[in-house]
N, CA, C and O atoms as a GROMACS GRO file, in nm:
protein
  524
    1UNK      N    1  -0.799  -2.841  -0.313
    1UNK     CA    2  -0.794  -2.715  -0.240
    1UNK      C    3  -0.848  -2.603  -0.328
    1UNK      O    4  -0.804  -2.591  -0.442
    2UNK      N    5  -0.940  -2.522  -0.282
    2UNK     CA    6  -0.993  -2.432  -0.352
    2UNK      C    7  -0.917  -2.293  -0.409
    2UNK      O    8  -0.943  -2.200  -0.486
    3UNK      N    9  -0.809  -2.336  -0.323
    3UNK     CA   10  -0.679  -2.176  -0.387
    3UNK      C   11  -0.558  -2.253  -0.362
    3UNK      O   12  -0.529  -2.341  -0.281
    4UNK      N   13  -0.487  -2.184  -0.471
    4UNK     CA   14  -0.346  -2.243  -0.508
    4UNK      C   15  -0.267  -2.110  -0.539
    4UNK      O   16  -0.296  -2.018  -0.614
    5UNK      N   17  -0.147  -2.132  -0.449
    5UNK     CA   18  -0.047  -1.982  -0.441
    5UNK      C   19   0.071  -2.026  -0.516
    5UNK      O   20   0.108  -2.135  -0.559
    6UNK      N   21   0.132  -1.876  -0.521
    6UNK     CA   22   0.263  -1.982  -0.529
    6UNK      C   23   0.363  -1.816  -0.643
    6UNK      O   24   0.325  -1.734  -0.726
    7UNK      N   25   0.473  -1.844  -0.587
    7UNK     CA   26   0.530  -1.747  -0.658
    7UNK      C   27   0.519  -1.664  -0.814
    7UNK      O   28   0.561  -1.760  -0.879
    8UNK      N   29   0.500  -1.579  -0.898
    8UNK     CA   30   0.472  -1.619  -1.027
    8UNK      C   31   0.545  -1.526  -1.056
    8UNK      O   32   0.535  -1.404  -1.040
    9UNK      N   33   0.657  -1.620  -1.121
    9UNK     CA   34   0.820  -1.592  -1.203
    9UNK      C   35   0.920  -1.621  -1.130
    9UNK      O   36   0.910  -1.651  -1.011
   10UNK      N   37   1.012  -1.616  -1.186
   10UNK     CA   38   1.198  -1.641  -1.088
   10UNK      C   39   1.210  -1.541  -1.053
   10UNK      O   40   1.299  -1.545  -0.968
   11UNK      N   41   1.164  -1.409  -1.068
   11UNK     CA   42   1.230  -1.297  -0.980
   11UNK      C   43   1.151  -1.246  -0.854
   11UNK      O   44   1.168  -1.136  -0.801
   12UNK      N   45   1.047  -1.358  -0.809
   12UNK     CA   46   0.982  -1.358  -0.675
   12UNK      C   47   0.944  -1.149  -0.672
   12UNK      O   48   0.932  -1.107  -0.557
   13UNK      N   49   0.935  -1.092  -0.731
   13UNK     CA   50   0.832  -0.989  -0.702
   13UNK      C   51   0.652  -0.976  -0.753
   13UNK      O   52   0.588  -0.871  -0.755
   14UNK      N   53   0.602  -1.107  -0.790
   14UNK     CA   54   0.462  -1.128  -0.796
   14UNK      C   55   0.433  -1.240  -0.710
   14UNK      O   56   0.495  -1.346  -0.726
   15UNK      N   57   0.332  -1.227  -0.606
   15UNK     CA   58   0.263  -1.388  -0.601
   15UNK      C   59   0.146  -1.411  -0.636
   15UNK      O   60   0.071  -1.314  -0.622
   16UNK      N   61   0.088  -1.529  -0.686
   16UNK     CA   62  -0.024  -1.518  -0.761
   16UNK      C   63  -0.091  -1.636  -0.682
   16UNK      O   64  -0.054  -1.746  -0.642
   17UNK      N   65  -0.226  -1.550  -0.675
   17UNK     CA   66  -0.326  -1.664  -0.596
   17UNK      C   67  -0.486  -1.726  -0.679
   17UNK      O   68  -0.585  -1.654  -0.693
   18UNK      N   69  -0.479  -1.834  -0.714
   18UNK     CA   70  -0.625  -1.898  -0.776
   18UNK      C   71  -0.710  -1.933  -0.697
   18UNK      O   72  -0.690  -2.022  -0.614
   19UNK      N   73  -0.844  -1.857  -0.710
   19UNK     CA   74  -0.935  -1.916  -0.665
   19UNK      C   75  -1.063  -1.966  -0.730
   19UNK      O   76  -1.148  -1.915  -0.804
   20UNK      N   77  -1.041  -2.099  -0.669
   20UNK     CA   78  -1.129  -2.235  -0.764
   20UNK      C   79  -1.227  -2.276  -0.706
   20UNK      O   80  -1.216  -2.316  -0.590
   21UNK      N   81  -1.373  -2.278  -0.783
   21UNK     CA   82  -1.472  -2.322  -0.709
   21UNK      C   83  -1.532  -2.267  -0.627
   21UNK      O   84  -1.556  -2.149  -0.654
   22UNK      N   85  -1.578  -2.313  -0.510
   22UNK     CA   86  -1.637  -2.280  -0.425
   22UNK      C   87  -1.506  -2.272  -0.264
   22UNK      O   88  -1.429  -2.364  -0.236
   23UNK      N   89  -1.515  -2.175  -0.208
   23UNK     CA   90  -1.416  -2.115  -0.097
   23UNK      C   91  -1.453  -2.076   0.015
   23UNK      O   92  -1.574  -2.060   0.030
   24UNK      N   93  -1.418  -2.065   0.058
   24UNK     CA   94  -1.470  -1.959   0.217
   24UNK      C   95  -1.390  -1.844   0.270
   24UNK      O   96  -1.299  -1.801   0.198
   25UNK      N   97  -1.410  -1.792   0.377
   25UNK     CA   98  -1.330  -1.696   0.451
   25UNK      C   99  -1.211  -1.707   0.493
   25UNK      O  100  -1.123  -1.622   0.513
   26UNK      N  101  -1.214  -1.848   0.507
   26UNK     CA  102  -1.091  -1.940   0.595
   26UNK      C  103  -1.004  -1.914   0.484
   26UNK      O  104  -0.908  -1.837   0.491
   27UNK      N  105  -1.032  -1.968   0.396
   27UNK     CA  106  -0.935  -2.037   0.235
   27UNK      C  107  -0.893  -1.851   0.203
   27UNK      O  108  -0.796  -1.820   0.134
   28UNK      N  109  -0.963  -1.771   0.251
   28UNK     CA  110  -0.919  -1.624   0.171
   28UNK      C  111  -0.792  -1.580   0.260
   28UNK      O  112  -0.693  -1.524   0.212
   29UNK      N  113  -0.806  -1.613   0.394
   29UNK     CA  114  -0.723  -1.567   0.475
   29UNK      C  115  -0.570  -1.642   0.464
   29UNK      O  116  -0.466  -1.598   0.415
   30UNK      N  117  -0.596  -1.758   0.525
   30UNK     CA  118  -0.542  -1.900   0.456
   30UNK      C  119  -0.437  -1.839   0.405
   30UNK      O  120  -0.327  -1.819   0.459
   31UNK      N  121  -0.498  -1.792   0.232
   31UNK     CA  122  -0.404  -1.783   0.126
   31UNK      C  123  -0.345  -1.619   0.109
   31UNK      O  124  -0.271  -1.585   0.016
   32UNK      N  125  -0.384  -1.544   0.197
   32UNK     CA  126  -0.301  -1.391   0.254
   32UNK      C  127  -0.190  -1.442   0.325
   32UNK      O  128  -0.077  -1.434   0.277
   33UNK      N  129  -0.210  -1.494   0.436
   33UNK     CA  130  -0.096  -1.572   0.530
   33UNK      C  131  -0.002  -1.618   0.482
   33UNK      O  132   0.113  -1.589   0.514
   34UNK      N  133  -0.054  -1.748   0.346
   34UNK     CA  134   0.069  -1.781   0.270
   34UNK      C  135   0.166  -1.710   0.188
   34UNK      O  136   0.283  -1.729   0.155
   35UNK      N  137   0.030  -1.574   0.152
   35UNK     CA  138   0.120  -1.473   0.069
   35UNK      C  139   0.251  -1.380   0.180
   35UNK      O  140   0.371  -1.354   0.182
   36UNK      N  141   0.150  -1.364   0.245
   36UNK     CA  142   0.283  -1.290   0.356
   36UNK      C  143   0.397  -1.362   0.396
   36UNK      O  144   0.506  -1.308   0.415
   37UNK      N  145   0.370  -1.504   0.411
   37UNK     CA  146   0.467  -1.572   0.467
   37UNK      C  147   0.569  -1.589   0.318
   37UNK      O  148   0.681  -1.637   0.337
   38UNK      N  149   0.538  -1.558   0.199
   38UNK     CA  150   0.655  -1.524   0.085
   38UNK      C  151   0.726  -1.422   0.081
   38UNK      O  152   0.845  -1.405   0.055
   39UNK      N  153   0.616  -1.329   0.120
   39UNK     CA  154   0.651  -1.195   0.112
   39UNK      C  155   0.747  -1.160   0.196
   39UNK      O  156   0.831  -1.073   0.171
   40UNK      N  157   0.742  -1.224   0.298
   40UNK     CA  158   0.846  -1.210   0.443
   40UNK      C  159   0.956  -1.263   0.378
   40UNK      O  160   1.041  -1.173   0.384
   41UNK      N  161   1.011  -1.373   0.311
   41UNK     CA  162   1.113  -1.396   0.270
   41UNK      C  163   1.248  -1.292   0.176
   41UNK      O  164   1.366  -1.318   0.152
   42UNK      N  165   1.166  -1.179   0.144
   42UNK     CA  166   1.224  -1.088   0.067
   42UNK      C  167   1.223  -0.965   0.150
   42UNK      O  168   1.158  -0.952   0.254
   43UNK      N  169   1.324  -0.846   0.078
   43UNK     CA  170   1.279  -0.745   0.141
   43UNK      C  171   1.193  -0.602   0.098
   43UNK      O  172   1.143  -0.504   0.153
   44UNK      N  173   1.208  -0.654  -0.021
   44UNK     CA  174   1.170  -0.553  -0.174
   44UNK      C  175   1.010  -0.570  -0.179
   44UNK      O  176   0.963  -0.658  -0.107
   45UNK      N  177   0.927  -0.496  -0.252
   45UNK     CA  178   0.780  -0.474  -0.255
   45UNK      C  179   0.791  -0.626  -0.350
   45UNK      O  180   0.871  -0.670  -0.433
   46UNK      N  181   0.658  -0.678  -0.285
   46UNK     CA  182   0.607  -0.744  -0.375
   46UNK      C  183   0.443  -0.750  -0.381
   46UNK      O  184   0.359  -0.726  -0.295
   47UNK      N  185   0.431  -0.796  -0.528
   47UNK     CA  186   0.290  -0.742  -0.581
   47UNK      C  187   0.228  -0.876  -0.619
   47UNK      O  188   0.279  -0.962  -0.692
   48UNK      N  189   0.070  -0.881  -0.538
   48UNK     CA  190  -0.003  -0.978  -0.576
   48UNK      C  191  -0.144  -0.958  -0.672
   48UNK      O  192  -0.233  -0.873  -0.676
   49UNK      N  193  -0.112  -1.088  -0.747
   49UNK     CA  194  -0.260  -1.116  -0.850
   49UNK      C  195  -0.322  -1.221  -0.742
   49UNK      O  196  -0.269  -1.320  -0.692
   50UNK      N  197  -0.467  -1.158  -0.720
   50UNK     CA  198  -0.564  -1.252  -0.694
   50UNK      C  199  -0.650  -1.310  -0.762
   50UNK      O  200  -0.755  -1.260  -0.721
   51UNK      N  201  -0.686  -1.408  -0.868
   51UNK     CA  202  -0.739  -1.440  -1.001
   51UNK      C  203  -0.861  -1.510  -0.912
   51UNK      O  204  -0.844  -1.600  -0.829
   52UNK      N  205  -0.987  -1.449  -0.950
   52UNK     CA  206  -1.109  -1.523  -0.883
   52UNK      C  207  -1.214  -1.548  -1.019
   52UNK      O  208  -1.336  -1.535  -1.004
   53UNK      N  209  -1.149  -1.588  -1.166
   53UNK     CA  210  -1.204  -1.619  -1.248
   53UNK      C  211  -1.271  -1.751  -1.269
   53UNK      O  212  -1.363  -1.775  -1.348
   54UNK      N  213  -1.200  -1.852  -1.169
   54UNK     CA  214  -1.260  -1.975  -1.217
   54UNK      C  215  -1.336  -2.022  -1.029
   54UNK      O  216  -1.340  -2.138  -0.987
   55UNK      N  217  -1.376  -1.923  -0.964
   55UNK     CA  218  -1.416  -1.905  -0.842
   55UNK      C  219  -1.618  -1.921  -0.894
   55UNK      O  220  -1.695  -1.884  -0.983
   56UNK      N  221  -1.617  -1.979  -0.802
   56UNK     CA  222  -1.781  -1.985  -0.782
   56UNK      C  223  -1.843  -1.978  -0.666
   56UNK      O  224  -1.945  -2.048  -0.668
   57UNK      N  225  -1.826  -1.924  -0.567
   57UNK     CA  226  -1.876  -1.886  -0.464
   57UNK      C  227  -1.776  -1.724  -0.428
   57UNK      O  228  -1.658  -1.700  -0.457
   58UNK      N  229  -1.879  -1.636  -0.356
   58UNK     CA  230  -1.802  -1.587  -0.278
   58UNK      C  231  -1.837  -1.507  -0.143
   58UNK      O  232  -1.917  -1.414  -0.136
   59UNK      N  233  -1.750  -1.570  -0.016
   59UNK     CA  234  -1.818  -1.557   0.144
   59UNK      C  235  -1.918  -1.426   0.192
   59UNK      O  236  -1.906  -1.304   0.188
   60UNK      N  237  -1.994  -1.495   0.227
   60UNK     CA  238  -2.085  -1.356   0.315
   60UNK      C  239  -1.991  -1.291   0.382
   60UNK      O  240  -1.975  -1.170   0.377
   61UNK      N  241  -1.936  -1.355   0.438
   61UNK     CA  242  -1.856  -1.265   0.551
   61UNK      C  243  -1.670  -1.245   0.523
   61UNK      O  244  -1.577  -1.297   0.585
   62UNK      N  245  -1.668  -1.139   0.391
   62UNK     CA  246  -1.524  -1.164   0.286
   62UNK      C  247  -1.513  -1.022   0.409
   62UNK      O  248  -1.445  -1.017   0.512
   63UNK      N  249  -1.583  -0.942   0.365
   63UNK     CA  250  -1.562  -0.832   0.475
   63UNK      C  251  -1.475  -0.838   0.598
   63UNK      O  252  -1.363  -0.791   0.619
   64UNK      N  253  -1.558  -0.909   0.674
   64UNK     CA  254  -1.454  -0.999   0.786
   64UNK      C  255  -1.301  -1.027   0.773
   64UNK      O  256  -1.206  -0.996   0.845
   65UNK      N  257  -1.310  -1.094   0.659
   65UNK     CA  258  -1.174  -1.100   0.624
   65UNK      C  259  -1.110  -1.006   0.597
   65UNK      O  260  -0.993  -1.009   0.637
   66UNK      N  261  -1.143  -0.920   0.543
   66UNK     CA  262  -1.067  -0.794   0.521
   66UNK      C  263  -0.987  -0.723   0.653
   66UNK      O  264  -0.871  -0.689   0.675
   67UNK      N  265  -1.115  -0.720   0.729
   67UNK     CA  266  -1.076  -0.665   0.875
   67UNK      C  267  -0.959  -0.779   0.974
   67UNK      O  268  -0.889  -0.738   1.066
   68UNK      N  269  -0.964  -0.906   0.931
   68UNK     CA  270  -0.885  -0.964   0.975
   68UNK      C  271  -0.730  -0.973   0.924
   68UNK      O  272  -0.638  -0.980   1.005
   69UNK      N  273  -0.708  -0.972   0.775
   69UNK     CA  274  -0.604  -0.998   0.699
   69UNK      C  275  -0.554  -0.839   0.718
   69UNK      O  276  -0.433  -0.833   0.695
   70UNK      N  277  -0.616  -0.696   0.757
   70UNK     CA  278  -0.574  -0.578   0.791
   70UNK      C  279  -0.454  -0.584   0.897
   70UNK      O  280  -0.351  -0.524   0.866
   71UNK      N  281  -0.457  -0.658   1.030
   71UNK     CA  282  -0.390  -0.688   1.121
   71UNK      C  283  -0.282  -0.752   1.050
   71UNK      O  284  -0.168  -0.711   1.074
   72UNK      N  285  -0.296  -0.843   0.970
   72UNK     CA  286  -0.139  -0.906   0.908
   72UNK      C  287  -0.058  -0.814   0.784
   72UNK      O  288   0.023  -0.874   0.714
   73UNK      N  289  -0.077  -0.702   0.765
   73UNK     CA  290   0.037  -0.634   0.630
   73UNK      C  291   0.134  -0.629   0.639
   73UNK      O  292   0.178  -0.544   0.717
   74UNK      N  293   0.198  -0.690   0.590
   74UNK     CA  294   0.320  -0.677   0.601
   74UNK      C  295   0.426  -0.532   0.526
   74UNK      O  296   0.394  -0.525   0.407
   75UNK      N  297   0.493  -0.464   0.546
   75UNK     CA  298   0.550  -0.359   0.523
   75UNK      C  299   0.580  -0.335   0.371
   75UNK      O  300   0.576  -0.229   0.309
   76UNK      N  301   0.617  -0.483   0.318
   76UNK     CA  302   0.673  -0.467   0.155
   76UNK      C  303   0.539  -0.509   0.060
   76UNK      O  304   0.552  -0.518  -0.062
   77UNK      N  305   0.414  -0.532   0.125
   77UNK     CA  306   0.299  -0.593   0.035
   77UNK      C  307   0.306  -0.450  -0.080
   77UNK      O  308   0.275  -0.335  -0.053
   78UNK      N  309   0.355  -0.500  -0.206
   78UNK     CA  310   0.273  -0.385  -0.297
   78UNK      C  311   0.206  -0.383  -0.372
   78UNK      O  312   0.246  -0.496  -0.399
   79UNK      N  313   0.098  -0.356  -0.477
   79UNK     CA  314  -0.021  -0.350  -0.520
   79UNK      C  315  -0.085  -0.501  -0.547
   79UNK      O  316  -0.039  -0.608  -0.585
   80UNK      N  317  -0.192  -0.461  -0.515
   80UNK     CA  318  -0.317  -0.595  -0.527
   80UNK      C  319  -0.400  -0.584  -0.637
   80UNK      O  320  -0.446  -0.474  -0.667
   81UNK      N  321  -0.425  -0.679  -0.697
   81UNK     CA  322  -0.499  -0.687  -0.814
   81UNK      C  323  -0.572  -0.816  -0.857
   81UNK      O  324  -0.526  -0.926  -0.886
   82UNK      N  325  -0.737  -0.758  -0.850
   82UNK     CA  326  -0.800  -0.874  -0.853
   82UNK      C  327  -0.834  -0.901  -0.992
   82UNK      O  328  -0.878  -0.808  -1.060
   83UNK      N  329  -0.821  -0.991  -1.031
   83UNK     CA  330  -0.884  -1.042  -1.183
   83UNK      C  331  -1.006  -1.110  -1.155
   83UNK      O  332  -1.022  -1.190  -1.063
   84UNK      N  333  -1.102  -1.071  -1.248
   84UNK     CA  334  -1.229  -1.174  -1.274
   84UNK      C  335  -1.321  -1.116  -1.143
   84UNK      O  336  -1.441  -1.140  -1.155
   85UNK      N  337  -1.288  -1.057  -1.043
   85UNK     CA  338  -1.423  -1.024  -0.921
   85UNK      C  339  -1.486  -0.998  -0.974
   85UNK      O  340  -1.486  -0.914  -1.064
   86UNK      N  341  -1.596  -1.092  -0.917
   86UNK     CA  342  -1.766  -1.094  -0.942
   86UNK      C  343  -1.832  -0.925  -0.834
   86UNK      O  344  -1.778  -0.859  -0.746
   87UNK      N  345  -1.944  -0.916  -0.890
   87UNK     CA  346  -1.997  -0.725  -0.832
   87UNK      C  347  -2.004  -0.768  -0.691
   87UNK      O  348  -2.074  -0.686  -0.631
   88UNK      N  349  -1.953  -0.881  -0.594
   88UNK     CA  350  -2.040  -0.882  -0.482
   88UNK      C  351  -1.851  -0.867  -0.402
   88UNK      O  352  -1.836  -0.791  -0.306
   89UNK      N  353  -1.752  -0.930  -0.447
   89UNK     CA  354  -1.633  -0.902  -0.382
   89UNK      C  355  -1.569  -0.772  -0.431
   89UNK      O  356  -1.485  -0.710  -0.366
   90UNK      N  357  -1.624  -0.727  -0.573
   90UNK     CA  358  -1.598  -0.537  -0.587
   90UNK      C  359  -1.656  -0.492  -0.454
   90UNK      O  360  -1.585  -0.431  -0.374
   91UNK      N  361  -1.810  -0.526  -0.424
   91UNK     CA  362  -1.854  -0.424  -0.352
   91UNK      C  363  -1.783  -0.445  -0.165
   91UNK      O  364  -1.781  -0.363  -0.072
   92UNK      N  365  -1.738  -0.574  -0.171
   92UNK     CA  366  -1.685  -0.599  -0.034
   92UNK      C  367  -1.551  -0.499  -0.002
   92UNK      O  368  -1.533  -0.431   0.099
   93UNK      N  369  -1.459  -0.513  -0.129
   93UNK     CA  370  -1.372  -0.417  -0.136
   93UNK      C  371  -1.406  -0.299  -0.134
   93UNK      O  372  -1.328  -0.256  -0.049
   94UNK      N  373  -1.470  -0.208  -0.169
   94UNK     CA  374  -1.560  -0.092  -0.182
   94UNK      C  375  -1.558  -0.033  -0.016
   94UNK      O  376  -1.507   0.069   0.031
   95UNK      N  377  -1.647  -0.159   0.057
   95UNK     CA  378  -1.689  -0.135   0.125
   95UNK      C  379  -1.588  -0.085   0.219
   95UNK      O  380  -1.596   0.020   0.283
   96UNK      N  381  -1.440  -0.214   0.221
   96UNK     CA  382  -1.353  -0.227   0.326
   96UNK      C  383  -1.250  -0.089   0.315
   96UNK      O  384  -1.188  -0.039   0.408
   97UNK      N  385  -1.251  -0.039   0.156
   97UNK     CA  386  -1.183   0.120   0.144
   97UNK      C  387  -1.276   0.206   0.211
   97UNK      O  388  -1.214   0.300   0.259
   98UNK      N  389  -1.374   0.213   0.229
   98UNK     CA  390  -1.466   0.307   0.276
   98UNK      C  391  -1.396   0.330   0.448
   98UNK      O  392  -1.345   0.430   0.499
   99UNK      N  393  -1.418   0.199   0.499
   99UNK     CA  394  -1.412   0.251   0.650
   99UNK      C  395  -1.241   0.243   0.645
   99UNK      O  396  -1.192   0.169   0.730
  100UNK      N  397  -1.167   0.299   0.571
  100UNK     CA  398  -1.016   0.314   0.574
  100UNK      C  399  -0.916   0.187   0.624
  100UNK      O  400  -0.819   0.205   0.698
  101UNK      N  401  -0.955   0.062   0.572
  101UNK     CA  402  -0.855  -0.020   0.608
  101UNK      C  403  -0.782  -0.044   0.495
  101UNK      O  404  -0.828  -0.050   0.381
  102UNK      N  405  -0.605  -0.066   0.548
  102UNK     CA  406  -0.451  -0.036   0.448
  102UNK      C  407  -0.497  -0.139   0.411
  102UNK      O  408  -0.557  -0.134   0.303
  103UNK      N  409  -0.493  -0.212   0.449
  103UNK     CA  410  -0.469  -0.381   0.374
  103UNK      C  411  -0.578  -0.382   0.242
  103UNK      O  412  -0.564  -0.483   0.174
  104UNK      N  413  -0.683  -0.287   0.194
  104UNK     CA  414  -0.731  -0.269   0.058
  104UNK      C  415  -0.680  -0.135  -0.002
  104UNK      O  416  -0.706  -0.108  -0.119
  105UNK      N  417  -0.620  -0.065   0.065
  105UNK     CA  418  -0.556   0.049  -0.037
  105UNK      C  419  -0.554   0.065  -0.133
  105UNK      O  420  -0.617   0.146  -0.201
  106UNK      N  421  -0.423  -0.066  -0.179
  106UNK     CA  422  -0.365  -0.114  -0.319
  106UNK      C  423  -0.430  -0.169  -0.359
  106UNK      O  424  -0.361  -0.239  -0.433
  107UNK      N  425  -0.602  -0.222  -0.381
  107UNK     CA  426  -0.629  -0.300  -0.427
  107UNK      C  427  -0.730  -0.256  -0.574
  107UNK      O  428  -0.839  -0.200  -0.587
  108UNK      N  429  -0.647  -0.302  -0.652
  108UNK     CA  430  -0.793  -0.265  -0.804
  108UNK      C  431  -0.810  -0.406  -0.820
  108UNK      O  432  -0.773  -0.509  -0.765
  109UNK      N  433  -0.900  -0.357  -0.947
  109UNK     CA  434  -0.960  -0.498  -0.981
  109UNK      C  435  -1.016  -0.448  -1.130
  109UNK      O  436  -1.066  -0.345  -1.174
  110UNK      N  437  -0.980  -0.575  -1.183
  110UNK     CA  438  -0.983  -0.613  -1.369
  110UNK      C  439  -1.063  -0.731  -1.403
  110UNK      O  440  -1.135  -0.810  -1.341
  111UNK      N  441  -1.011  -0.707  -1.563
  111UNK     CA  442  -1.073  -0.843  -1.596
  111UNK      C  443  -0.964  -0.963  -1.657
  111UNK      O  444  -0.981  -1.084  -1.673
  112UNK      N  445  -0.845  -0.876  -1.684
  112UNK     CA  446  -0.789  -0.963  -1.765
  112UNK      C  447  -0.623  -0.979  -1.727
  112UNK      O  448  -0.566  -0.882  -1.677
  113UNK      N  449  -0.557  -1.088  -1.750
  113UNK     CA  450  -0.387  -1.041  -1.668
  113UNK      C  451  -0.327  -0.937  -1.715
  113UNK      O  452  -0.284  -0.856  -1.633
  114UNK      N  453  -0.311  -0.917  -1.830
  114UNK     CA  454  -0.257  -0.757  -1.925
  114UNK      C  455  -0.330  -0.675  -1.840
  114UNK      O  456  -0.261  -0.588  -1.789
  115UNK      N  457  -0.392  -0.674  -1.823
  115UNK     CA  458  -0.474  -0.557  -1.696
  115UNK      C  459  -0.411  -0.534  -1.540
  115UNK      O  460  -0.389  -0.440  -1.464
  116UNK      N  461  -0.399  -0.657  -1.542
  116UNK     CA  462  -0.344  -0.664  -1.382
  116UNK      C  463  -0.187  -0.614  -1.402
  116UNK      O  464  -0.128  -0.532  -1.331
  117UNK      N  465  -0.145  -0.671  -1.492
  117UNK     CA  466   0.017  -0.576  -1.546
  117UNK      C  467   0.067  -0.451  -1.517
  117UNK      O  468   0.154  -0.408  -1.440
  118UNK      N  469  -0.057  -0.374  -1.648
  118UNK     CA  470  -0.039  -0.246  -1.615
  118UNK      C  471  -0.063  -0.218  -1.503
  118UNK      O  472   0.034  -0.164  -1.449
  119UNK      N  473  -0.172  -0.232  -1.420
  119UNK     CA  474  -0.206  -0.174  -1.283
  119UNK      C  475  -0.117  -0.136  -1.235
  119UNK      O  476  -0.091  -0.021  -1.198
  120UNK      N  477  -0.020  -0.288  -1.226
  120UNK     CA  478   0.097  -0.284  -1.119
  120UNK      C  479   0.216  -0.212  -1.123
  120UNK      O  480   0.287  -0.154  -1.040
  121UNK      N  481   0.219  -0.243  -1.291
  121UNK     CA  482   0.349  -0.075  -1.352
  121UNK      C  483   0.293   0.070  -1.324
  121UNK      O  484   0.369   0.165  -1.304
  122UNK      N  485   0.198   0.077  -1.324
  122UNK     CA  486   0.119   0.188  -1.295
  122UNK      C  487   0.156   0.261  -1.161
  122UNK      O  488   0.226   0.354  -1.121
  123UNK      N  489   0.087   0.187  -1.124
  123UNK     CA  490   0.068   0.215  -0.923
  123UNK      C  491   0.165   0.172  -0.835
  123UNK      O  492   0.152   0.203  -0.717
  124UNK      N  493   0.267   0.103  -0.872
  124UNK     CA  494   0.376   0.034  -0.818
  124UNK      C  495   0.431   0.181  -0.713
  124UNK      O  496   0.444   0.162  -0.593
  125UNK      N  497   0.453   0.286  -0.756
  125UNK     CA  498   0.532   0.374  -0.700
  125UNK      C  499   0.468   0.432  -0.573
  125UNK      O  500   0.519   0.451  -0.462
  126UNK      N  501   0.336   0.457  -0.621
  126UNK     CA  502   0.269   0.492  -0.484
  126UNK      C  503   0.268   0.436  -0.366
  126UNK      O  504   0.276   0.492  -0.256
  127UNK      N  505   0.256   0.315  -0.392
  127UNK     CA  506   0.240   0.196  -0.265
  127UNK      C  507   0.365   0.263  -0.153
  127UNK      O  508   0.336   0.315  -0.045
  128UNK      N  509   0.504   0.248  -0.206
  128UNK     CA  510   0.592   0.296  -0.082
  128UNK      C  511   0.553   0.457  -0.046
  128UNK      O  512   0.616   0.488   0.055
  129UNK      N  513   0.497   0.534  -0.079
  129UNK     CA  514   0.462   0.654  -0.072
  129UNK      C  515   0.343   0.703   0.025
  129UNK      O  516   0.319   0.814   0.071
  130UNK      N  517   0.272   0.569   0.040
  130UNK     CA  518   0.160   0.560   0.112
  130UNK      C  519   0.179   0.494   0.224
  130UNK      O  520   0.086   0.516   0.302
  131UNK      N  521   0.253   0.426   0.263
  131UNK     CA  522   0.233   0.308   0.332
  131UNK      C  523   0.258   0.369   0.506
  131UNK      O  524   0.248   0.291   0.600
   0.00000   0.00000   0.00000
């Protein structure tokens, strides 16, 4: 499977998603769904790493996804953070803040997990402030 989720730590406020290889639109959404469907289990913000470092493809149509995974936010999603995006899913994100969809709000993007850390200590507060 080209992405692998899955809680990251015992205190269930991160979920962390890998994406391996080559993927599609399906596999991006896919693995939002699974994140929400964690996220639903709690009631407290929780904050996802999307790690697309060991990723080698990425969909023409991620955009799409954006506009699709917009319809699923769930209320407690809090900050997103991509590690490793290649310039073509920066610019998809770019794009999807431009025409104002929530579901990229929270989203930065790094290079390294200490990066994705701070982000999240960082920006953590805004997220309920915005939402």
């Amino acid at each position: 499977m080209p992405v692998s989720l899955n809680w990251y730590g015992a205190a269930q406020r991160m979920v962390r998603a890998r994406f391996m290889g080559e993927w599609d639109v399906s596999d991006f959404i896919t693995a939002y769904q699974n994140s929400v469907d964690l996220m639903q289990q709690v009631s407290y913000p929780v904050h996802m790493i999307y790690d697309f470092r060991e990723s080698t493809s990425t969909p023409r149509d991620l955009l799409g996804g954006f506009q699709h995974i917009n319809k699923m936010l769930p209320k407690n999603q809090g900050v997103v953070v991509y590690v490793g995006a290649n310039s073509v899913i920066k610019a998809f994100v770019l794009m999807a803040k431009r025409m104002g969809l929530r579901a990229v709000k929270h989203i930065y993007t790094v290079d390294t997990d200490e990066e994705a850390f701070k982000i999240i200590i960082e920006k953590a507060h805004r997220v309920g402030q915005s939402a």
